[in-house]
C-alpha positions, 0 to 999 in steps of 0.5 A: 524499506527493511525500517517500514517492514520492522514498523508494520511487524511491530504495529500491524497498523501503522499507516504510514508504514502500510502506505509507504510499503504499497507505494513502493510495491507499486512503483517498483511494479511488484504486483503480488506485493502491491496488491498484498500492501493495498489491500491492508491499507484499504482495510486500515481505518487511520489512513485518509480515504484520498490516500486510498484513492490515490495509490488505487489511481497509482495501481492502476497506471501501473498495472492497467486493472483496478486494485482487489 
């Protein structure tokens, strides 16, 4: 994770660093940092809408409430 955190240090933006961030946020069942790394890939332009659409199912099993 420590190389993912460095990517998105170095390009606030990058998609694959914020999906994999968010993603690990949720599995590990981390709700501020899930919550925190969603929302940037929400608001992040270059990632797909279904890669949105699917880590919000992915919040949702695992944390039973809707992403912010």
């Amino acid at each position: 994770m420590r190389q993912f955190r460095a990517a998105v240090e170095a390009e606030p933006g990058n998609p694959m660093a914020l999906s994999v961030l968010a993603f690990q946020a949720i599995a590990t069942g981390d709700e501020p940092a899930a919550r925190k790394w969603f929302e940037r890939v929400r608001d992040q332009p270059r990632i797909e809408r279904d890669k949105v659409e699917n880590l919000r199912q992915l919040y949702y099993k695992q944390f039973g409430k809707s992403p912010p």
